[in-house]
TILUMFI-375483 format. One record per residue (C-alpha): x, y negated, z. Coordinates in steps of 0.2 Angstrom, whole numbers, plus 5000, padded with zeros to 4 digits. Each point is the difference from the previous one (the first is absolute). Example, Ala and Ser with C-alpha at 12.3 -4.5 7.8 and 13.67 -1.06 7.14 Angstrom:
% TILUMFI-375483
506250225039 500649834997 
This chain:
% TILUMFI-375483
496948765017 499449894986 498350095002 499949935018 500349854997 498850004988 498850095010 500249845016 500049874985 498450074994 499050055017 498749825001 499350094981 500150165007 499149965017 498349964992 500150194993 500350065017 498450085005 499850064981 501750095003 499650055017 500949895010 498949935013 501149925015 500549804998 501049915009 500549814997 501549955010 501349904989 501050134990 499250155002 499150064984 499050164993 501350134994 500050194998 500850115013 501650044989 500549854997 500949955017 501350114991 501949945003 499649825004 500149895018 498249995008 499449945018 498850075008 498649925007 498750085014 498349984992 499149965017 501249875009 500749924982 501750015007 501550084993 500950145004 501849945009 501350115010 500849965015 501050095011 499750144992 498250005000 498749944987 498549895005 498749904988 500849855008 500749874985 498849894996 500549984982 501150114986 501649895003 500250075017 499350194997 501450134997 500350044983 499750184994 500650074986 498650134995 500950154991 498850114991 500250195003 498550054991 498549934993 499349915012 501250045014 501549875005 501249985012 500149855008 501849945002 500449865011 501349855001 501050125013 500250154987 498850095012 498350074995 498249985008 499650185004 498350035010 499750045017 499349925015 500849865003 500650014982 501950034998 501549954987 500850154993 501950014992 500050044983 501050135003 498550095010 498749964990 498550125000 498349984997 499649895017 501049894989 498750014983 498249925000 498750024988 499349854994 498049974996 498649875000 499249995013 498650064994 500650114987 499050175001 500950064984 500850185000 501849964994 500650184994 502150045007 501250044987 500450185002 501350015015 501950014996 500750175000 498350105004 499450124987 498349924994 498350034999 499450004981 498049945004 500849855011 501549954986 498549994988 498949915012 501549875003 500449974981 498249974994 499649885016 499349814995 501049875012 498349875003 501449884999 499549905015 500449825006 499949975018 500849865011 499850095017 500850175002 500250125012 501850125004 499850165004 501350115007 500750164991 500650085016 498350015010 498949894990 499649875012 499749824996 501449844999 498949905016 500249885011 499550005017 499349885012 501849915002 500150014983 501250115000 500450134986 499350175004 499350154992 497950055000 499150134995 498749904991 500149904985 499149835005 500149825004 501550015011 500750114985 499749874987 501749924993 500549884985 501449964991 501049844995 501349984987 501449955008 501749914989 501050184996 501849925010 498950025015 500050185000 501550135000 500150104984 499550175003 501550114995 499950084980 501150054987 500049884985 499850044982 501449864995 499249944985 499249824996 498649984989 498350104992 500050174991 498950014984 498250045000 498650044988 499950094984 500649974983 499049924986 499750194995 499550075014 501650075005 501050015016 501649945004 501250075012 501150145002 499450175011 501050105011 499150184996 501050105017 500049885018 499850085018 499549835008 499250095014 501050175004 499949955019 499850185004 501350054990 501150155007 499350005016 500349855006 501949994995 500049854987 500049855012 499049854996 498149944989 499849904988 498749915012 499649995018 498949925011 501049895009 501049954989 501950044991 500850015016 498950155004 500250074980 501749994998 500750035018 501750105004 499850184995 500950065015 498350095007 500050114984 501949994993 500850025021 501349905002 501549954987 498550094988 500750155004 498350095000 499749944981 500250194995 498849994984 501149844996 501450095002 499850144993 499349914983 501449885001 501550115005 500449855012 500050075018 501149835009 498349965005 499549794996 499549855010 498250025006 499849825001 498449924989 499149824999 500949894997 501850075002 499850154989 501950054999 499850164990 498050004997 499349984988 501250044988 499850114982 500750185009 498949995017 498850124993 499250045017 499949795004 498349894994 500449914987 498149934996 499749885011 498449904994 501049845000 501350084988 498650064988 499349814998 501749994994 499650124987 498349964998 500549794995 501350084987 498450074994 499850175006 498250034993 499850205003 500750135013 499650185002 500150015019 500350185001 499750075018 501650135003 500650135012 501050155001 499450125013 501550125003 501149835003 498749935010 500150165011 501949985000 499949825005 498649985010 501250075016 501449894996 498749834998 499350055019 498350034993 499950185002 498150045000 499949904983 498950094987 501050014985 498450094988 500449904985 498349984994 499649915020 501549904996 499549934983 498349955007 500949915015 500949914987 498349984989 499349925017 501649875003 499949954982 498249945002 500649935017 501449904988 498849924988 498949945016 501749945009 500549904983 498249934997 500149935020 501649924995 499149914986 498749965010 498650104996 499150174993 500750024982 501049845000 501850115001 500750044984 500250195004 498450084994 499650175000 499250074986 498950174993 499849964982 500949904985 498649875000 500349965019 501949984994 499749884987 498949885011 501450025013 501549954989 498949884989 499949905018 502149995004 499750165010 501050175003 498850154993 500450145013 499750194995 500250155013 500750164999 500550155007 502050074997 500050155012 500950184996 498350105005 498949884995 498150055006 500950135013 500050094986 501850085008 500750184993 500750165012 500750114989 499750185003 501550125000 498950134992 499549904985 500550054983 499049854992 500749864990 499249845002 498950004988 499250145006 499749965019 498350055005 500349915017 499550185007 501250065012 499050145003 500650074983 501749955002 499749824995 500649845006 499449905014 499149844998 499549845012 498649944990 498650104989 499249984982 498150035007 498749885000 499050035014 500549825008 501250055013 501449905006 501350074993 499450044983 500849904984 498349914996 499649955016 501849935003 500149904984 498349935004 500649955015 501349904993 498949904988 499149955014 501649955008 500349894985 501550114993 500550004982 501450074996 500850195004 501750104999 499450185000 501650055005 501649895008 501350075009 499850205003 499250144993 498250015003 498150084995 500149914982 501650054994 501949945001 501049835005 501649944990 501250035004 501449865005 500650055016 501150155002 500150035018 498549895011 498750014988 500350204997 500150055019 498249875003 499350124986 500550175010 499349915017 498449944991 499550154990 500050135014 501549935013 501850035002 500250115016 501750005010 501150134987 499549924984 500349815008 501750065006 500550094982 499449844991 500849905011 501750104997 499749984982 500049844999 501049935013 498749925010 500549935018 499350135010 499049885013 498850014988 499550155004 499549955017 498649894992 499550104984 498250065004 499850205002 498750095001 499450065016 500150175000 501550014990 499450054982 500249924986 499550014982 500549854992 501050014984 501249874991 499649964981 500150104990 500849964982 500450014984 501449914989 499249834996 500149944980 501449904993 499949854993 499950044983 498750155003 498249984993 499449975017 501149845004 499749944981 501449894998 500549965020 499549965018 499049845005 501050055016 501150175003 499650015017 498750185004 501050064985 501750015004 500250055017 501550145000 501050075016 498150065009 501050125009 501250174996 500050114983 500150164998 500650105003 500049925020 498350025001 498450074991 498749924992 498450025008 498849884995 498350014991 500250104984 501750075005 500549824998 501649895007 499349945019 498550075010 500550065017 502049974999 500749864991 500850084986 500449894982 500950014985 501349844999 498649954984 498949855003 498450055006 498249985000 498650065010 499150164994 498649985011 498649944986 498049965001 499150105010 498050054999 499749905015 501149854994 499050024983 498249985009 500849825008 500849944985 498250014993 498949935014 501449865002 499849964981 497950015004 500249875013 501049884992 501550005011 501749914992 500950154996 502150005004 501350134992 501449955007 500550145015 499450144989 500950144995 500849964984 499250134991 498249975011 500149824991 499850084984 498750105005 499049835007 500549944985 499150154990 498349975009 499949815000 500250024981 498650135000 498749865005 499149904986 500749865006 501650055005 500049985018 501549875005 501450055010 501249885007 501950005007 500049885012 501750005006 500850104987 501850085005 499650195002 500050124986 499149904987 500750044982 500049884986 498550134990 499149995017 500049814999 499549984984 498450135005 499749885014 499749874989 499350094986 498750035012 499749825005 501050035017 501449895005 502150025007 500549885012 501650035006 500849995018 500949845003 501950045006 500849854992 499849854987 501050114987 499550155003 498149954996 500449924984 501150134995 498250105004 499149894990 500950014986 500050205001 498249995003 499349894986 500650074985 498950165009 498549915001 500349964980 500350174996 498450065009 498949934987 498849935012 499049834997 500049965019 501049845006 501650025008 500849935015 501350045015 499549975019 500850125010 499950095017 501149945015 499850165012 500349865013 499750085015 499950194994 501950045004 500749954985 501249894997 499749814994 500649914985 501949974999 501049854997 500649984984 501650114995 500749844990 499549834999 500849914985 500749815002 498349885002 498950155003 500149985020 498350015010 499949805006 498649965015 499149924997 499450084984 498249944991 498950124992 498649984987 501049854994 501849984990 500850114991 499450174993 498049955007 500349854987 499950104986 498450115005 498449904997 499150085013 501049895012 499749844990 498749935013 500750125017 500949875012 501850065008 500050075017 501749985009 500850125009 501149975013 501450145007 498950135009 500749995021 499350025016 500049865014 499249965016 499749855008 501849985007 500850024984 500350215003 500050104986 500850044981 499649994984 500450124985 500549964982 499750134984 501549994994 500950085016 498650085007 498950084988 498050015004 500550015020 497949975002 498650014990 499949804998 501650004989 498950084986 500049824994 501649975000 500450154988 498849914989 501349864999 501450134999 498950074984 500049804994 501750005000 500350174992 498650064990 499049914986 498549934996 499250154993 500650105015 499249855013 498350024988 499950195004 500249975018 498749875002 498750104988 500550165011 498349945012 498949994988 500450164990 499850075014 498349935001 499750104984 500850195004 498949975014 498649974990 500350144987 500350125018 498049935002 499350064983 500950164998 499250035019 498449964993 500250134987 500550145010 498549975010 499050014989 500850144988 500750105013 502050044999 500650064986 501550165004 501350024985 500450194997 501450045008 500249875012 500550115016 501650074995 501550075009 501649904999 501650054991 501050135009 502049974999 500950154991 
């Protein structure tokens, strides 16, 4: 808002530059002034016909050019809903939608009569679209729209253009408002400021906080702020339509964050992912903005929780770096694309991320139009570390993308019944009795080879990759750390589960037997897929875990199914697994290792400088990455981004060693500084000369739970709204704050107009949205020390730096080539 202001305070300097700038339309009436076309955003205008001079009024329902001055023309509040394009909200809580005569539309039914584009009237400029929410994009247009110039024009008479039929805002000989076909005099409109208790606030979420984040740099150079390394801001398309809600729409947060009774049914009693993740199946209140009864909260998984409002909130606390981290499950979405009513959804992962790609673009555009104007928003997507650093040197987010899919590049496995090969010696030749793959290792430039897919993403902008997620794929294995879902998704995606095996499964492990009414088979009956296979993981004190587990889970997952002598083992290598789901009552790990084709992407990932994440792998895979990154002169850096699968204390230390980074998951205040004070002392032990620091990865959004309230809260350690941060205790100690102002934050709620709505407290609601980020900070205040505050707020710019290192070693391997240690493709252990 400042920047408007400044913008209308400054116009009679500006307006001398106007022709330089390319604004060439003047008009002198009292109070109308050059500006650009973005900065009507979220403030109370009039709007005056150019040909007549009079003022656009309503009566009766109808608008006419009719008031003869702005204190009797209708007040509209204009509501950007991109660049460029608003929504004109007028003093009834209706909206100007076109049509001829032109119409008011409920806010309820708004579409895009109800959106205008706004330009000078002479403006011949090509004003590029942000890639369009939930459509997989074009790579050549994403480029064209990050390298376009706004000529940052300043006109004073504009024309509206419609984004149903792109007609013309007009009046016609009565003076009456219509729609034309043809932008020209009769189109020609200006705009007056008009007092803002004039207008009707358009409805929005609020951030509840008081007061300027930080900007700018330290004297050294360095960044301050604290990164969130594992986000899904924009997974709109995740599970095939069946997690209800965006993080920003069009018309608004009555649109974003509407009742989820279309997907959930009603009661929620179609939530089946929910459910099933959960174990709650008593359904929940659908109800959203502003009552939200039982959404957000910390435990509905399958419910947005990133509302764009929300992460402000995290963004003034001084959120400076999120990994946004597109995400989808295919075999869930195929489960739940029935249930959601979208049953024709594609649920390819790889068309999925891109959708999400595209909405996250769609977000910065959306953000910058709430700020009013191209780059003015503070959530800035960026491709390399020196992009980050001029973004968070100005107050801004840095925002990198990534991909966090289980057959990442289509590169899907069907297991072949007649194989005999263990991973590590696929050929991806099913003609010899080899496995089958959806993606291939040539070069010849077709669409679904590995080179031409990675390209592709550079182009989309993405940065970072899991290799692997949730199921088995092409590379090699997933950890393991569910016993029962996670298994029977890896028998569907690796080949399908067909009617006998889902029933045998099912009887196994006790699963309610409806689900086999919505399990994907395949069509003609057959199927090959094949549970994990296994062996016994390592202990704790075994060579492997050096010392302990950063966190246990993907190795120490017991109870897989029945031991012998109930049932064989038939999985690769006469292992525990494979087509039934025979295991010993022994912890166990995934036996499916590197594969050939999984080797040849690891390298070209490394070539192309892509932020490289571990965690999702294979216990044993990880050591394996580990072994190649630390084949590289320089090591290539690999990072954990949301560490709380399978990563040992030895692994850790080798993460560091090799200039990467652990940031754990956030599941509560203690449990991360219990974290920190297991991970440090590794970082010391690694030997490395590279800074430390602890962000972490929220998963918010990616059907994980969010941070818990704190187990017990001693006597004067109670979370109190409002809180201030940057300022007080704790910051008072760290110099880097010295000259930071507070920020207060008030108790995050939800409200309308009328008073409706709730609020939530950290205390006794943990991180029930993504906004409450800032109030775990306080929760760290009250708990943590100054050492431990330091590490988070330096956790941005270390970042910065793996980031950095991940450029170099890039460099190298393009240029040296990759570099294979012997022995790197190995079998796995075999249980005895």
């Amino acid at each position: 808002m400042h920047r408007i202001l400044l913008a209308l305070a400054t116009a009679g300097i500006l307006a001398a530059c106007a022709d330089r700038d390319g604004g060439s339309n003047n008009d002198n009436s009292p109070g109308i002034m050059p500006t650009t076309r973005y900065a009507f955003a979220n403030q109370c205008w009039a709007l005056r016909d150019h040909a007549s001079g009079r003022y656009v009024t309503l009566d009766d329902g109808a608008y006419a050019a009719a008031a003869t001055g702005p204190d009797d023309a209708e007040a509209f509040f204009l509501k950007p809903s991109a660049l460029g394009t608003y929504l004109l909200y007028g003093r009834d809580a209706r909206l100007l939608a076109a049509g001829a005569p032109v119409a008011s539309l409920a806010l309820v039914d708004a579409n895009a009569a109800a959106e205008w584009t706004v330009v000078g009237l002479d403006d011949t400029t090509a004003y590029p679209s942000a890639p369009a929410v939930d459509v997989d994009p074009d790579a050549a247009a994403v480029v064209a729209y990050r390298n376009f110039v706004d000529p940052g024009r300043l006109d004073t008479v504009f024309t509206l253009r419609s984004q149903m039929d792109q007609t013309y805002l007009a009046t016609d000989a009565g003076k009456q408002l219509t729609t034309r076909a043809q932008a020209d005099a009769a189109s020609a409109f200006s705009y007056a400021p008009l007092p803002p208790e004039r207008c009707t606030a358009f409805p929005e979420a609020q951030d509840n906080v008081r007061g300027n984040t930080f900007s700018g740099t330290r004297a050294d150079g360095r960044v301050l702020g604290f990164a969130d390394t594992h986000l899904h801001a924009t997974s709109t398309s995740f599970l095939g339509g069946a997690k209800p809600g965006w993080t920003f729409h069009k018309y608004g947060v009555t649109h974003a964050l509407a009742d989820c009774d279309a997907q959930h049914g009603p009661n929620g009693m179609r939530d089946l992912i929910g459910s099933l993740f959960t174990g709650d199946v008593d359904g929940h209140d659908t109800r959203g903005w502003p009552y939200f009864p039982d959404w957000p909260s910390r435990t509905a998984t399958t419910h947005e929780a990133v509302y764009w409002k929300w992460m402000e909130r995290a963004w003034k606390a001084g959120l400076r770096v999120i990994l946004n981290y597109a995400v989808d499950n295919e075999t869930l979405c195929e489960i739940s694309r029935n249930v959601a009513g979208t049953p024709t959804r594609n649920c390819n992962e790889m068309v999925n991320a891109g959708q999400q790609i595209a909405t996250a673009y769609a977000l910065q555009d959306y953000i910058d139009a709430q700020y009013g104007g191209r780059g003015a928003g503070w959530y800035r997507i960026v491709t390399t570390p020196a992009q980050a650093r001029s973004v968070v040197a100005q107050g801004k987010a840095a925002v990198l993308l990534g991909i966090e899919v289980s057959n990442l590049l289509d590169c899907s496995v069907t297991f072949n019944p007649l194989s005999t090969q263990e991973a590590f010696e696929e050929t991806g030749a099913p003609a010899s009795g080899g496995q089958i793959y959806g993606c291939a290792m040539t070069e010849t430039g077709a669409s679904n080879e590995i080179l031409t897919q990675l390209q592709r993403l550079k182009d989309l902008g993405v940065t970072g990759l899991f290799t692997v997620h949730e199921f088995d794929n092409a590379f090699g294995g997933s950890d393991i750390f569910d016993g029962l879902v996670l298994n029977l998704g890896t028998k569907e995606n690796s080949g399908g589960l067909g009617s006998a095996d889902t029933l045998a499964a099912m009887a196994q492990f006790d699963v309610p037997a409806q689900l086999e009414a919505i399990s994907h088979l395949e069509a003609n009956g057959v199927a090959t897929g094949e549970f994990w296979s296994t062996y016994d993981c390592p202990t704790a004190e075994s060579e492997e875990a050096g010392g302990g587990f950063v966190f246990p889970v993907g190795v120490a997952m017991t109870n897989l199914g029945p031991p012998p002598p109930l049932c064989p083992y038939l999985g690769q290598g006469d292992r525990p697994g494979g087509m039934t789901a025979c295991y010993p009552a022994a912890p166990q790990c995934n036996a499916r290792l590197l594969t050939p084709i999984g080797l040849y992407t690891y390298g070209k990932i490394m070539a192309l400088g892509f932020v490289f994440e571990v965690d999702h792998l294979a216990f044993a895979l990880k050591d394996q990455l580990l072994d190649l990154a630390a084949a590289q002169t320089p090591d290539y850096p690999l990072v954990s981004g949301h560490a709380w699968t399978g990563l040992s204390w030895q692994q850790a230390r080798r993460i560091f060693a090799g200039g990467g980074l652990v940031y754990p998951s956030l599941n509560s205040t203690e449990d991360y500084t219990n974290l920190w004070r297991t991970v440090k002392p590794l970082w010391r032990e690694s030997g490395t000369t590279n800074e430390f620091a602890f962000g972490f990865g929220s998963d918010t959004n990616g059907m994980s739970p969010q941070m818990a309230p704190r187990a017990q809260i001693a006597d004067g350690k109670a979370l109190a709204y409002p809180f201030t941060l940057f300022d007080g205790p704790v910051f008072d100690a760290l110099p880097e704050f010295q000259s930071v102002a507070g920020v207060v934050f008030d108790q995050p709620g939800a409200f309308d107009a009328d008073g409706n709505g709730r609020s939530w407290h950290e205390d006794v609601d943990g991180n029930a949205h993504y906004g409450m980020a800032a109030d775990f900070v306080e929760e760290l205040r009250l708990e943590g020390t100054p050492e431990q505050m330091r590490d988070l707020y330096n956790s941005a710019e270390v970042y910065l730096q793996f980031w950095e290192r991940t450029q170099a070693a890039s460099a190298a391997v393009s240029q040296k080539g990759l570099v294979v240690p012997d022995g790197l493709l190995r079998a796995a252990p075999v249980t005895p």
